[in-house]
PyMOL Python script that loads the backbone (N, CA, C, O; Angstrom):
from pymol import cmd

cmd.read_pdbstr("""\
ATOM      1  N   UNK A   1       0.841  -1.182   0.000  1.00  0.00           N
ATOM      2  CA  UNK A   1       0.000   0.000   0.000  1.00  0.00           C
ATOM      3  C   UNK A   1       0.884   1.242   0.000  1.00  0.00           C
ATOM      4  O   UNK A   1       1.853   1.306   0.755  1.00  0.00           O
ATOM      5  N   UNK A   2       0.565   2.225  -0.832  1.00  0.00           N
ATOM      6  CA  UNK A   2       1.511   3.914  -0.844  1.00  0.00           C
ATOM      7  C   UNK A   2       1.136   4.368   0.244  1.00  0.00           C
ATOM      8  O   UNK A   2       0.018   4.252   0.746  1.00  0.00           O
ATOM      9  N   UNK A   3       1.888   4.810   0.586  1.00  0.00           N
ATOM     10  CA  UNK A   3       1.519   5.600   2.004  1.00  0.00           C
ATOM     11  C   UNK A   3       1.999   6.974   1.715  1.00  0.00           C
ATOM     12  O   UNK A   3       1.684   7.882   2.483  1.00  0.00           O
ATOM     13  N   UNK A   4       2.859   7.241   0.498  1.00  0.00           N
ATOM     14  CA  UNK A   4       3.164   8.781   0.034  1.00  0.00           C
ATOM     15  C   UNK A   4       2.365   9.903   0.471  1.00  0.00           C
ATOM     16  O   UNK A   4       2.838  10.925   0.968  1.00  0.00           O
ATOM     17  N   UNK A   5       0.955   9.646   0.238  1.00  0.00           N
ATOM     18  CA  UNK A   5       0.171  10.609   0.680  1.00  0.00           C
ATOM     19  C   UNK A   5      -0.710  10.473   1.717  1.00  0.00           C
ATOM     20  O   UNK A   5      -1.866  10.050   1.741  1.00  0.00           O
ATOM     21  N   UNK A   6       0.115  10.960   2.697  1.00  0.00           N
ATOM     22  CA  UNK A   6      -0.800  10.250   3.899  1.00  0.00           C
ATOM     23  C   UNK A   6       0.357  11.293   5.011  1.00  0.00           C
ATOM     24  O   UNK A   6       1.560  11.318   4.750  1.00  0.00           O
ATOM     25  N   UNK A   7      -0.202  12.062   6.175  1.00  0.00           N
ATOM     26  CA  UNK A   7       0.617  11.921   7.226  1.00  0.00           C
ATOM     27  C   UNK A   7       1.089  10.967   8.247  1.00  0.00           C
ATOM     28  O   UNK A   7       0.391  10.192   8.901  1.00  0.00           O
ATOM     29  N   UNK A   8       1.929  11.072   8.278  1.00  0.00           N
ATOM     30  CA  UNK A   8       2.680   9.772   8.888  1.00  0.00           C
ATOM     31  C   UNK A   8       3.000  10.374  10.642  1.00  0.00           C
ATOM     32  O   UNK A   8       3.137  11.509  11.098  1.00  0.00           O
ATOM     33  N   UNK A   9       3.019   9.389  11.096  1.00  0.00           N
ATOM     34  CA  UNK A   9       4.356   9.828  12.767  1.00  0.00           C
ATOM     35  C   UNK A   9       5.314  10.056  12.741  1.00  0.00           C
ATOM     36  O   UNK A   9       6.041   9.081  12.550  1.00  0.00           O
ATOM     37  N   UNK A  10       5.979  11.336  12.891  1.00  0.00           N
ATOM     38  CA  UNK A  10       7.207  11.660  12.886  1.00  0.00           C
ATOM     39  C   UNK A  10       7.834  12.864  11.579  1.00  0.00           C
ATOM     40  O   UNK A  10       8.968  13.240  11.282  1.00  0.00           O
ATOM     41  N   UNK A  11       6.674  13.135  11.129  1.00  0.00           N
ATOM     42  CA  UNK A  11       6.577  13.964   9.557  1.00  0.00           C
ATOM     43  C   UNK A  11       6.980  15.180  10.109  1.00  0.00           C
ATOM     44  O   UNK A  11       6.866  15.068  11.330  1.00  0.00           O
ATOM     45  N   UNK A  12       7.533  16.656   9.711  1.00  0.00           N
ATOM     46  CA  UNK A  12       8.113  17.267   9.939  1.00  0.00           C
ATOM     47  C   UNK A  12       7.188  18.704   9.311  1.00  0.00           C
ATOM     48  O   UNK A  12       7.432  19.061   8.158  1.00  0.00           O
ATOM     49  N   UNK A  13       6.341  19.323   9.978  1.00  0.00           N
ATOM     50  CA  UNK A  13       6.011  19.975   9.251  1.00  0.00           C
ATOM     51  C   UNK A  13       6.267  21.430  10.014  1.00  0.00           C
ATOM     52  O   UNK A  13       5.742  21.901  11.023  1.00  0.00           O
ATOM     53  N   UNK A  14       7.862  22.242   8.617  1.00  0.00           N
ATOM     54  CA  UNK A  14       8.274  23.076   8.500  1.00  0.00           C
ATOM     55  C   UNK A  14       8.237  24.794   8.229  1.00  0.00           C
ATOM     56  O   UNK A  14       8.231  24.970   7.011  1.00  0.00           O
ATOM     57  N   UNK A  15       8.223  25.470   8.612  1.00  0.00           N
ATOM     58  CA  UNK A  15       8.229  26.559   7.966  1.00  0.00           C
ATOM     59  C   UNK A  15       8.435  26.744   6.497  1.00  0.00           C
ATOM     60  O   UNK A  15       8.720  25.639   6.036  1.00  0.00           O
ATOM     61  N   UNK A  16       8.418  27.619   5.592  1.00  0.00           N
ATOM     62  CA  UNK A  16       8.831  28.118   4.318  1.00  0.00           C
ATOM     63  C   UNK A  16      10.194  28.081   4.566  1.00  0.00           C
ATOM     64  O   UNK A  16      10.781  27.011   4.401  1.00  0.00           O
ATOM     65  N   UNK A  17      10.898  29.227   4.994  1.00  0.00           N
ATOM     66  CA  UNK A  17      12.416  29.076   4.963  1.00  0.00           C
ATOM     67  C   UNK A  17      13.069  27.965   5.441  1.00  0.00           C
ATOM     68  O   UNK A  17      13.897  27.369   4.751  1.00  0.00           O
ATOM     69  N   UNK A  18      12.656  27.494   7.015  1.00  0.00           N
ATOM     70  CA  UNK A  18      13.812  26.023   7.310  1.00  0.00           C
ATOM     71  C   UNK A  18      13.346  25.206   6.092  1.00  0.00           C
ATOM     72  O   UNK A  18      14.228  24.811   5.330  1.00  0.00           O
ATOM     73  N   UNK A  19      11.993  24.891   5.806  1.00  0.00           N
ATOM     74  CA  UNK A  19      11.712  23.921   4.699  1.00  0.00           C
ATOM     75  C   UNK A  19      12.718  24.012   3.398  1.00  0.00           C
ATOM     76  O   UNK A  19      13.589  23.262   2.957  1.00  0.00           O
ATOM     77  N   UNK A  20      12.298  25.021   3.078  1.00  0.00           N
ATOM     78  CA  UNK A  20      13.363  25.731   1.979  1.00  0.00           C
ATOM     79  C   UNK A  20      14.729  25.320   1.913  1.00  0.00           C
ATOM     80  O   UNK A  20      15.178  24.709   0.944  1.00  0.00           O
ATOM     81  N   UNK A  21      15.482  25.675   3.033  1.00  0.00           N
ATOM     82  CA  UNK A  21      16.468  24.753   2.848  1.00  0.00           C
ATOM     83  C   UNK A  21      17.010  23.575   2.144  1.00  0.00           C
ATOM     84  O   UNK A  21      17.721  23.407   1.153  1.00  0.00           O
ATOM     85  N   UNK A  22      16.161  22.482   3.392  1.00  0.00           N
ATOM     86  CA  UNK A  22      16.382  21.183   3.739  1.00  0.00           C
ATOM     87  C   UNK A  22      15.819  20.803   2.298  1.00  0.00           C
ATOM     88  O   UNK A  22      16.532  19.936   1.794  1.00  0.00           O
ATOM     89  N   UNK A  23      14.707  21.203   1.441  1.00  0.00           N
ATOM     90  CA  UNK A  23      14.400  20.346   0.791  1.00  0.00           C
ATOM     91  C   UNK A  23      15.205  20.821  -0.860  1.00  0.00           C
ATOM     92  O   UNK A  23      14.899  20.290  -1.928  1.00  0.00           O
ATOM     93  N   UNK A  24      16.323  21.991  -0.688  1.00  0.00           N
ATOM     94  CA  UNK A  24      17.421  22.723  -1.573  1.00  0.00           C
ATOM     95  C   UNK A  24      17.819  21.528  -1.951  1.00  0.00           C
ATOM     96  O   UNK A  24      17.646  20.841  -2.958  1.00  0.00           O
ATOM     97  N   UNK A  25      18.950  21.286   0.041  1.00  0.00           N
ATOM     98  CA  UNK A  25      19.501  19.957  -0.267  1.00  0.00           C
ATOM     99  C   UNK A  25      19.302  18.623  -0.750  1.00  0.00           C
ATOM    100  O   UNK A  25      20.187  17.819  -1.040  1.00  0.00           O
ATOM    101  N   UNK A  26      18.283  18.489  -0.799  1.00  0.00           N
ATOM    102  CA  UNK A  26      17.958  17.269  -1.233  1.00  0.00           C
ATOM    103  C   UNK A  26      17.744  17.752  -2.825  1.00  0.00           C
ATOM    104  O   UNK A  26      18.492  17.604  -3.791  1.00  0.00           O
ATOM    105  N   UNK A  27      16.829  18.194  -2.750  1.00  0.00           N
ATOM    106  CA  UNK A  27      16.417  17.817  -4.417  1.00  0.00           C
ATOM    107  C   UNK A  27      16.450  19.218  -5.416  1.00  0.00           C
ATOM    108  O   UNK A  27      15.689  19.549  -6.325  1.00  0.00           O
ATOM    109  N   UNK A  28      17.515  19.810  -4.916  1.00  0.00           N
ATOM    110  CA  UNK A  28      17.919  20.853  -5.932  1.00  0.00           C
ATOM    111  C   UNK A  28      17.369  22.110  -5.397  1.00  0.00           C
ATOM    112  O   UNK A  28      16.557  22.172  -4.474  1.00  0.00           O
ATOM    113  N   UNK A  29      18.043  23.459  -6.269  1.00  0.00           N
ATOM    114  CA  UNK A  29      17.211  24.668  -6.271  1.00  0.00           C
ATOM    115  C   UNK A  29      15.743  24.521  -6.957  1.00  0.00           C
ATOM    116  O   UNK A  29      15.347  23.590  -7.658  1.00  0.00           O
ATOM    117  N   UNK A  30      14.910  25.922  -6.488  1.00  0.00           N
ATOM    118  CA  UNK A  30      13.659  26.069  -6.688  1.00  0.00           C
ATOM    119  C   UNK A  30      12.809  25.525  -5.756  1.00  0.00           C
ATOM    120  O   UNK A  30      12.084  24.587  -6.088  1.00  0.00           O
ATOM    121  N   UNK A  31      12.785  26.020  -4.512  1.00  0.00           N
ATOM    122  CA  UNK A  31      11.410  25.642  -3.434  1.00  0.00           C
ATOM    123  C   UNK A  31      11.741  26.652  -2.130  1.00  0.00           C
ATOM    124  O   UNK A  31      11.944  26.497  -0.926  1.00  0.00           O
ATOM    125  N   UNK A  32      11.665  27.982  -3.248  1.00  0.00           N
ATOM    126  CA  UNK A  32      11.196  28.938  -2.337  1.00  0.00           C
ATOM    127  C   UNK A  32       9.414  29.346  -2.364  1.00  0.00           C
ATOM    128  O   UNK A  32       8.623  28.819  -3.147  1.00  0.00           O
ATOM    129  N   UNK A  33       9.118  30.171  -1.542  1.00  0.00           N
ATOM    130  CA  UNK A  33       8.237  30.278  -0.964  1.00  0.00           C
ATOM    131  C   UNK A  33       6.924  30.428  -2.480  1.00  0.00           C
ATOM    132  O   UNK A  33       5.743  30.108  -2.616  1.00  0.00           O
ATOM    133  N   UNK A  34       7.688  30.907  -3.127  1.00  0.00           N
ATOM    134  CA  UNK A  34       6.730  31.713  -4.696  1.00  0.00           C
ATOM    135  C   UNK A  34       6.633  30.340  -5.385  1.00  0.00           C
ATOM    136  O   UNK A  34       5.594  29.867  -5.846  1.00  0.00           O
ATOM    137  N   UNK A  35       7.926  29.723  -5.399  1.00  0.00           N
ATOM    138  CA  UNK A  35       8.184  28.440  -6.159  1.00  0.00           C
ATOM    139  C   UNK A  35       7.046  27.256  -5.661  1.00  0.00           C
ATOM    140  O   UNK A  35       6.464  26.402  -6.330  1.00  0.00           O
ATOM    141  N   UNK A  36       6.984  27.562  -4.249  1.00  0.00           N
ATOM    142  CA  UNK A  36       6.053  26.331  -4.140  1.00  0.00           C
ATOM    143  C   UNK A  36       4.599  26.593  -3.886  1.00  0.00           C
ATOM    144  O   UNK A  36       3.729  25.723  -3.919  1.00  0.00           O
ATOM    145  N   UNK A  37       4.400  27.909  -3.620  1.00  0.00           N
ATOM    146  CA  UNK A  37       3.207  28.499  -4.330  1.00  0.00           C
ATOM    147  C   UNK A  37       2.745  27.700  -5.517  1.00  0.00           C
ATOM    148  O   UNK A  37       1.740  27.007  -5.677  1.00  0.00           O
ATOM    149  N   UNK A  38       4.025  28.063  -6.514  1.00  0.00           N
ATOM    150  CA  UNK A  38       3.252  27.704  -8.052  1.00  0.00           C
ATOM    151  C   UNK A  38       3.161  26.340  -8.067  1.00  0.00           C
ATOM    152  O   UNK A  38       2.260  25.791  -8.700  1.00  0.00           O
ATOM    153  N   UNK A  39       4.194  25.560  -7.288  1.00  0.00           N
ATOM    154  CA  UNK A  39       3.694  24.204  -7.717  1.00  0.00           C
ATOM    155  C   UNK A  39       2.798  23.532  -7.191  1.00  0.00           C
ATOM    156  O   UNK A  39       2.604  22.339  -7.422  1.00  0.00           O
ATOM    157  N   UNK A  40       1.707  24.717  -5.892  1.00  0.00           N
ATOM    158  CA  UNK A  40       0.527  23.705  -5.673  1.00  0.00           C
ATOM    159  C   UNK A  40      -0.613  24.122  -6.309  1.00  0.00           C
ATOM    160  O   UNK A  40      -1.682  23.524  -6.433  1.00  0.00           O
ATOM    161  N   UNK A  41      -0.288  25.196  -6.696  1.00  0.00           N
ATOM    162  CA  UNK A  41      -1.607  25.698  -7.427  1.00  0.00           C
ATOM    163  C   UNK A  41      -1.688  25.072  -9.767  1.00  0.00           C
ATOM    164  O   UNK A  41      -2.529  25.093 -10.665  1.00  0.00           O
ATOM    165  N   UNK A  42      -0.430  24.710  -9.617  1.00  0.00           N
ATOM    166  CA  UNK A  42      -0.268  23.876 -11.076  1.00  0.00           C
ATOM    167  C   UNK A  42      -0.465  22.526 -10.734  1.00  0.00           C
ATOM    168  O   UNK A  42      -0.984  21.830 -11.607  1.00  0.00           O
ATOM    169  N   UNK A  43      -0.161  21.982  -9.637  1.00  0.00           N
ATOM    170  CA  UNK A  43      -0.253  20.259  -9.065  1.00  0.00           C
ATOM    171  C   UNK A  43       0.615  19.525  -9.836  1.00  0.00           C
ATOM    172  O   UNK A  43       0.505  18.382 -10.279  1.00  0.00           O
ATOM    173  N   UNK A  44       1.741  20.569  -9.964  1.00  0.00           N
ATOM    174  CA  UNK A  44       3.196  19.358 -10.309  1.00  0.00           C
ATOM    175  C   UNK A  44       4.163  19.630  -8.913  1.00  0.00           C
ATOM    176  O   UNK A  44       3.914  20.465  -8.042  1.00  0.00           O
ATOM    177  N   UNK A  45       5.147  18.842  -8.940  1.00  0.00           N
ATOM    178  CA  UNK A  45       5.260  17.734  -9.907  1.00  0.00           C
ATOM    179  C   UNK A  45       4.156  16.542  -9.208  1.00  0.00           C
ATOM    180  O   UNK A  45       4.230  15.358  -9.535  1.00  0.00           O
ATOM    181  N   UNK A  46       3.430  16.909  -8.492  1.00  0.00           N
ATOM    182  CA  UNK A  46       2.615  15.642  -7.981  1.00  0.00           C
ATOM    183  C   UNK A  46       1.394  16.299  -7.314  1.00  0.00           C
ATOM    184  O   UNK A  46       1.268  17.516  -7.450  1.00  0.00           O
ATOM    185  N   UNK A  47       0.298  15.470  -6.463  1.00  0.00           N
ATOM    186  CA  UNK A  47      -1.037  16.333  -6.511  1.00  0.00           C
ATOM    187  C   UNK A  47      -0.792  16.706  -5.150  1.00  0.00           C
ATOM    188  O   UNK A  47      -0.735  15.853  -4.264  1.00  0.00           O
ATOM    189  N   UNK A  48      -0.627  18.056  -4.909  1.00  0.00           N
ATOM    190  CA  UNK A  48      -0.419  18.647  -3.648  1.00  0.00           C
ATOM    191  C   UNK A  48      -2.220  18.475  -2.498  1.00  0.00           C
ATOM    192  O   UNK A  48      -3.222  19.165  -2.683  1.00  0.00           O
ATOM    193  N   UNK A  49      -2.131  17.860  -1.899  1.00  0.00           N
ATOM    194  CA  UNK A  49      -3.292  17.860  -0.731  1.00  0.00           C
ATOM    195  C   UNK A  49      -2.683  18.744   0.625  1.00  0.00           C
ATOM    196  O   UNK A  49      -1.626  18.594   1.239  1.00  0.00           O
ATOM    197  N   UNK A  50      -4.058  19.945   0.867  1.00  0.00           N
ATOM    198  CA  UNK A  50      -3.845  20.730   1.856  1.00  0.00           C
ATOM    199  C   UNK A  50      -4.163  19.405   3.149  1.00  0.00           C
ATOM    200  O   UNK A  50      -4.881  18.405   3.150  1.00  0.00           O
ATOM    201  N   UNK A  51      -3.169  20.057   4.222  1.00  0.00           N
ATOM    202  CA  UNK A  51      -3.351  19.238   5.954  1.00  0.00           C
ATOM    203  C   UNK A  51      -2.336  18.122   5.407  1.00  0.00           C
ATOM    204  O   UNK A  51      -1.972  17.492   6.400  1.00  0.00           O
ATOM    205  N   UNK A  52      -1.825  17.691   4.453  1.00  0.00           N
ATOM    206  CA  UNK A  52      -0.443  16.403   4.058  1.00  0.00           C
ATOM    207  C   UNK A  52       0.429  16.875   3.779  1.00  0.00           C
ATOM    208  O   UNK A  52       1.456  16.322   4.172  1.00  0.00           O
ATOM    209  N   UNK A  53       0.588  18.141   2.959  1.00  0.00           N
ATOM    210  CA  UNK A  53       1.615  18.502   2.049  1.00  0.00           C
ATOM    211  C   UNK A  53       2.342  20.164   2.662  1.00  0.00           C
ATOM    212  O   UNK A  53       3.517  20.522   2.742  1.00  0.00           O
ATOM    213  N   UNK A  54       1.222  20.791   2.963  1.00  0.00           N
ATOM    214  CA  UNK A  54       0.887  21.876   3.378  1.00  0.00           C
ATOM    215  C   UNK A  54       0.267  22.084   4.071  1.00  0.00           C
ATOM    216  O   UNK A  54      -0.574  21.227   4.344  1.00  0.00           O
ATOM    217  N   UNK A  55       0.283  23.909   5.126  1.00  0.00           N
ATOM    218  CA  UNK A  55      -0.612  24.116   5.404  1.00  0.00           C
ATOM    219  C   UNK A  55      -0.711  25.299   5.136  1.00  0.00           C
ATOM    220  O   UNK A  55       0.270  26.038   5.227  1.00  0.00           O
ATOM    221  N   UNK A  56      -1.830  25.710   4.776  1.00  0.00           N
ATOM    222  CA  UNK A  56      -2.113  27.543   4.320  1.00  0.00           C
ATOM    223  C   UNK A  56      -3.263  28.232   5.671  1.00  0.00           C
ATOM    224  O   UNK A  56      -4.192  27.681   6.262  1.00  0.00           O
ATOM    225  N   UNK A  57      -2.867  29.211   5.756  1.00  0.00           N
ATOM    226  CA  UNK A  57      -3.665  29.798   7.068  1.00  0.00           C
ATOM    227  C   UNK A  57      -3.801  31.178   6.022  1.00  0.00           C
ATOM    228  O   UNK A  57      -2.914  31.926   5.612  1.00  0.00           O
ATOM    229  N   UNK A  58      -5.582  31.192   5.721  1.00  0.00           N
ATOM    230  CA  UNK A  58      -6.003  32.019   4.706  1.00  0.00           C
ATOM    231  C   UNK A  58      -4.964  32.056   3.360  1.00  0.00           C
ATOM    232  O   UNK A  58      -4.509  30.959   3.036  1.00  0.00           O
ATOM    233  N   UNK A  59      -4.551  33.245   2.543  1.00  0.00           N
ATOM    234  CA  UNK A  59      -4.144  32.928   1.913  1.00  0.00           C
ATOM    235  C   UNK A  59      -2.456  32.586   2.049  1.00  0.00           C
ATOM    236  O   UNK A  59      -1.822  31.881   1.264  1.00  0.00           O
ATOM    237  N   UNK A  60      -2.018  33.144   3.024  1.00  0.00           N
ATOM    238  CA  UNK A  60      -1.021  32.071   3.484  1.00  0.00           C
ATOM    239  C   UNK A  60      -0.096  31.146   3.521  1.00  0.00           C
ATOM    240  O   UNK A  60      -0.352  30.347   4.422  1.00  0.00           O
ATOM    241  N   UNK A  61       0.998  30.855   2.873  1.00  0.00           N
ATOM    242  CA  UNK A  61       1.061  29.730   3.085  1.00  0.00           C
ATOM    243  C   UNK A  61       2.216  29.473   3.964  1.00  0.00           C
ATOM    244  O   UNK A  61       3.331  29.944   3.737  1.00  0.00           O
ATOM    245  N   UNK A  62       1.904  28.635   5.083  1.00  0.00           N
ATOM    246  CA  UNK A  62       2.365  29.001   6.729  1.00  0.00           C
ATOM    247  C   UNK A  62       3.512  28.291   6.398  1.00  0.00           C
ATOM    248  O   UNK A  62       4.597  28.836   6.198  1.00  0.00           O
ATOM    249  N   UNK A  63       3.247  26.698   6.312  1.00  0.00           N
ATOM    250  CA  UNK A  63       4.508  25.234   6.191  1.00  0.00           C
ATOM    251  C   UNK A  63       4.220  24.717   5.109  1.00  0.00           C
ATOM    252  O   UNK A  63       3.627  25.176   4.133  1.00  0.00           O
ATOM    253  N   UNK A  64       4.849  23.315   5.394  1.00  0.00           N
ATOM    254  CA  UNK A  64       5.036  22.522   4.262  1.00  0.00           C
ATOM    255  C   UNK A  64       5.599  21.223   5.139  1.00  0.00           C
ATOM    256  O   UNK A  64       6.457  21.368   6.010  1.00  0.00           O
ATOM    257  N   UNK A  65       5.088  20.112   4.847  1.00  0.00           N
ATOM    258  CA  UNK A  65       5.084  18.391   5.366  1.00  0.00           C
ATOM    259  C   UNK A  65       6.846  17.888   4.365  1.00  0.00           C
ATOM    260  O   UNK A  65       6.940  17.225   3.332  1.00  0.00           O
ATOM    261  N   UNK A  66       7.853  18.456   5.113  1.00  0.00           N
ATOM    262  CA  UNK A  66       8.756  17.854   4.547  1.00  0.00           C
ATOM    263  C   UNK A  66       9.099  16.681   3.877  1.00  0.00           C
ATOM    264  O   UNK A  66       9.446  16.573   2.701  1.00  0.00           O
ATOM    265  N   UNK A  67       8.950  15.649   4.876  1.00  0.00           N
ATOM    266  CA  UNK A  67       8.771  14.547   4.859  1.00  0.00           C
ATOM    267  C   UNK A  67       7.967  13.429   4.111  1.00  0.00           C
ATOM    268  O   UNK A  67       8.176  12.253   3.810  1.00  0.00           O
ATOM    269  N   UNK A  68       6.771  14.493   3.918  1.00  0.00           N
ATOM    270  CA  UNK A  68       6.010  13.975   2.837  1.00  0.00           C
ATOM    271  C   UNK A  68       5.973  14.261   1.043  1.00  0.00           C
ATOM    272  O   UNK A  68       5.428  13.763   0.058  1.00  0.00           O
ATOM    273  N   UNK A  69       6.852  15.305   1.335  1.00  0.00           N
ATOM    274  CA  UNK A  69       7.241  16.150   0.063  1.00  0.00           C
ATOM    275  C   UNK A  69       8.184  15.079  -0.688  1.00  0.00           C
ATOM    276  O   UNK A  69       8.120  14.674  -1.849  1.00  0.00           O
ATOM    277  N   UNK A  70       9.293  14.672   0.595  1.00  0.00           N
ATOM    278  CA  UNK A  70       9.934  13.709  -0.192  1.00  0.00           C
ATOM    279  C   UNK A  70       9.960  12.557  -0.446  1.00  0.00           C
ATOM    280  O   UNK A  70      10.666  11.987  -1.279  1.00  0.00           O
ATOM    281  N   UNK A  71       8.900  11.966   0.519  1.00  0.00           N
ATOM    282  CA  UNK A  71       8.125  10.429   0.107  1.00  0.00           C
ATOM    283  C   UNK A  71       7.370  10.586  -1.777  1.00  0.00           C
ATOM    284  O   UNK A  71       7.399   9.716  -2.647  1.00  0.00           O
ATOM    285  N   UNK A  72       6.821  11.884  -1.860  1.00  0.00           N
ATOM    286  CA  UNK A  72       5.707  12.062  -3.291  1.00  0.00           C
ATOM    287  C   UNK A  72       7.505  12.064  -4.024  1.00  0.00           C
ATOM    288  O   UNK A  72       7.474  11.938  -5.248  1.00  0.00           O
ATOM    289  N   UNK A  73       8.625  12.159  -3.564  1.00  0.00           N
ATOM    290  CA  UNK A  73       9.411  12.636  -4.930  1.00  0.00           C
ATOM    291  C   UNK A  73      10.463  11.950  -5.180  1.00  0.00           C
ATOM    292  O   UNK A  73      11.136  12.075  -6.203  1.00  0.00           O
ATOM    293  N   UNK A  74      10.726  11.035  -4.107  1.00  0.00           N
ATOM    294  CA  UNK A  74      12.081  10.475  -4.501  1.00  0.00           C
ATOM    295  C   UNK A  74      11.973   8.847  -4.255  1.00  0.00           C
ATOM    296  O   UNK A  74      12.938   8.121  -4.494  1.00  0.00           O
TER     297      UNK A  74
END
""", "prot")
cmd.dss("prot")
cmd.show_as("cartoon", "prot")
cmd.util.cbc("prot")
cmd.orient("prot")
């Protein structure tokens, strides 16, 4: 069974900037704050679900589910 999209125990859910970082290192430039704006509102590279992936507080967008970002990508 995928469990990619799903919160898990122990998932990490980050700010924009620490996120930003951590997920540089891993899987390249492009996942700043605008950057990942666009990629949930285009739904690449995979289908972004708000409360798993993210969280937006109004328009917002507060964090981001590290952990789950990189289960959908690698």
């Amino acid at each position: 069974m995928k469990t990619a999209n799903r919160f898990q125990e122990g998932d990490r859910l980050l700010p924009i900037e620490i996120a930003k970082t951590e997920l540089e290192a891993k899987l390249g430039v492009g996942w700043s704050r605008k950057s990942i704006k666009r990629k949930i509102d285009q739904g690449c590279p995979f289908a972004w679900k708000q409360g798993i992936h993210y969280i937006q507080i109004g328009n917002k967008l507060a964090s981001v589910n590290v952990d789950a970002i990189l289960r959908e990508l690698v």
